[in-house]
NUMAR-329299 format. One record per residue (C-alpha): x negated, y, z; residue number from 1; residue in one letter; chain. Coordinates in pm, whole numbers. Layout:
<pt x="X" y="Y" z="Z" resi="NUM" resn="A" chain="A"/>
...
//
This chain:
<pt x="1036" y="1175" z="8938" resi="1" resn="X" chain="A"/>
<pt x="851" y="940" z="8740" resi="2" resn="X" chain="A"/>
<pt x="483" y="757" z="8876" resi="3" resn="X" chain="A"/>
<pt x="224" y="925" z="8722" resi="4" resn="X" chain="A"/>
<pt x="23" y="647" z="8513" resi="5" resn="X" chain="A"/>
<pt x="-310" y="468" z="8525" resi="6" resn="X" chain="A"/>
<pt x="-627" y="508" z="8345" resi="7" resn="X" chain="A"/>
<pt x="-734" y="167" z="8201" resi="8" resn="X" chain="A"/>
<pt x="-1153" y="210" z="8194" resi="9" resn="X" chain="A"/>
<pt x="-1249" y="-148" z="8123" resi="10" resn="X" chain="A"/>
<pt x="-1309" y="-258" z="7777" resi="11" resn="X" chain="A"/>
<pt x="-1043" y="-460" z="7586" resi="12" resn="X" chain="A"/>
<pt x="-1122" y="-843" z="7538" resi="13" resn="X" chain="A"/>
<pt x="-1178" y="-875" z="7184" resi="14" resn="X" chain="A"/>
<pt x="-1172" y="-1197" z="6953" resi="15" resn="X" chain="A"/>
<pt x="-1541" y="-1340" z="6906" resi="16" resn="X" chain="A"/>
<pt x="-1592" y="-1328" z="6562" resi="17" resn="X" chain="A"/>
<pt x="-1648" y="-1631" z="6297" resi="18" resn="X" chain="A"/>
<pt x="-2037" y="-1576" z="6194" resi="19" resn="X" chain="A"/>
<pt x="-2187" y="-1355" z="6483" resi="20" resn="X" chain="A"/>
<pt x="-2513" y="-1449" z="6390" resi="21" resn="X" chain="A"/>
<pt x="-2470" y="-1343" z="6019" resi="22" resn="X" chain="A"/>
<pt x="-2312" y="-1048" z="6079" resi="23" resn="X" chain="A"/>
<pt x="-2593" y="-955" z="6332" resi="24" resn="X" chain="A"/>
<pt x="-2820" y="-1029" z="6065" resi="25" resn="X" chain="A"/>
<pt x="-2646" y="-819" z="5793" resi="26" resn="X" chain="A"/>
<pt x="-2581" y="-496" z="6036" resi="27" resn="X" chain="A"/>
<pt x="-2949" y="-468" z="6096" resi="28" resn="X" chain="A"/>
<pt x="-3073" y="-577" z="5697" resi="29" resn="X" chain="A"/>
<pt x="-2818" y="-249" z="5591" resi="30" resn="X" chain="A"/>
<pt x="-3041" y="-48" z="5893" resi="31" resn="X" chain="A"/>
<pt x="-3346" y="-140" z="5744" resi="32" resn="X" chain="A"/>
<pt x="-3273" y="-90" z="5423" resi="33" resn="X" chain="A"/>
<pt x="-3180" y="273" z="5542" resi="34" resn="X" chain="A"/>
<pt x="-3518" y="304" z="5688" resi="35" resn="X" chain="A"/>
<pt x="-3713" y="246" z="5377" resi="36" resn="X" chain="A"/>
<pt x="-3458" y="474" z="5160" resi="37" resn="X" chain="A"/>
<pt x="-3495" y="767" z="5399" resi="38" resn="X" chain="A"/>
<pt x="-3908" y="684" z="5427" resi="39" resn="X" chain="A"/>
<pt x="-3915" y="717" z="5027" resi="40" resn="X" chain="A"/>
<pt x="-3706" y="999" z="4987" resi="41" resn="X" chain="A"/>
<pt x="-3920" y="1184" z="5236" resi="42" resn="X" chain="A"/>
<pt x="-4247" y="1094" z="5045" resi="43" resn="X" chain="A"/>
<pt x="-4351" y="822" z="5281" resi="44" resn="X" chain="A"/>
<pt x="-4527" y="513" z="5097" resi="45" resn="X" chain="A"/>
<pt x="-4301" y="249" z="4999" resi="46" resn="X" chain="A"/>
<pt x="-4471" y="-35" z="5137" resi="47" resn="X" chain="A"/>
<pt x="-4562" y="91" z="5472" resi="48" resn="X" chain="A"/>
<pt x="-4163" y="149" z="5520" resi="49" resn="X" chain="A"/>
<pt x="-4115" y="-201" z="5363" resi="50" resn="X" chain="A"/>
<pt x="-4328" y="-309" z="5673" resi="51" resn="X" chain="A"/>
<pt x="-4185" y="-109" z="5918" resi="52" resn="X" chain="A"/>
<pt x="-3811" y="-162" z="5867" resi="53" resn="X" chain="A"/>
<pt x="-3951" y="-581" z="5791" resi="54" resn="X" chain="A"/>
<pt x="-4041" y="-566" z="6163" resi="55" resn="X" chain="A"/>
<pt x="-3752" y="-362" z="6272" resi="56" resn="X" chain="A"/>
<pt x="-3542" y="-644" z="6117" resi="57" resn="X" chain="A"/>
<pt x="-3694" y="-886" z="6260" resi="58" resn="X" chain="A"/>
<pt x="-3734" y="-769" z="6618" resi="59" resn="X" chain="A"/>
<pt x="-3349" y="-617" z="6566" resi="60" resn="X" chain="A"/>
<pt x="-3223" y="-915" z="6470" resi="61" resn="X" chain="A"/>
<pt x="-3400" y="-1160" z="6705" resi="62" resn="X" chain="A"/>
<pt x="-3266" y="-957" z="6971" resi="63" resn="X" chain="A"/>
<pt x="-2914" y="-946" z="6883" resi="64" resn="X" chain="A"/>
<pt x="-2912" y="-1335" z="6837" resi="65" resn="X" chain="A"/>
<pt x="-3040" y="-1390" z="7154" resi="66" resn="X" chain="A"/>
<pt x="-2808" y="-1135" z="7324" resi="67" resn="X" chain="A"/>
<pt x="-2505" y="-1364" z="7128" resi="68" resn="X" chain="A"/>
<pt x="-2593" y="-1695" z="7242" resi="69" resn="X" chain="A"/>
<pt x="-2647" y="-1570" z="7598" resi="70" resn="X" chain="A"/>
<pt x="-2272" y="-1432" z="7556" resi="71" resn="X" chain="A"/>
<pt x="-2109" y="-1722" z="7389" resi="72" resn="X" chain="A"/>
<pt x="-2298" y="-1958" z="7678" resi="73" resn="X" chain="A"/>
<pt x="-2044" y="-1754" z="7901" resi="74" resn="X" chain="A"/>
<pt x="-1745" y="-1830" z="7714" resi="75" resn="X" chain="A"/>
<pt x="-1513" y="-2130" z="7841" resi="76" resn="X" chain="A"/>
//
């Protein structure tokens, strides 16, 4: 009779990648820019979502490069 196998829970290592920062950067632009399309085509104003996803970029983005360098610190 054959051992039954293992579950593997942990995550797999992956490769950091080139421009974390960028990408970052881009992931949250493309959610922002969903914000204000979804804010418009429910009648919301266009600058008050131009605002709101500005801030959500920013505070998105800041975020996510801070989380980065605290990860790539950790790296050998």
């Amino acid at each position: 009779m054959s051992r039954p196998r293992r579950l593997k829970w942990g995550v797999p290592e992956q490769p950091t990648p080139k421009h974390p920062y960028r990408d970052t950067a881009l992931v949250y632009l493309g959610l922002a820019v969903v914000v204000v399309i979804v804010a418009v085509a429910t009648g919301g104003a266009l600058v008050n979502a131009l605002v709101i996803a500005g801030l959500f970029w920013l505070a998105a983005t800041t975020y996510g490069i801070l989380n980065w360098r605290r990860k790539l610190r950790k790296l050998p």
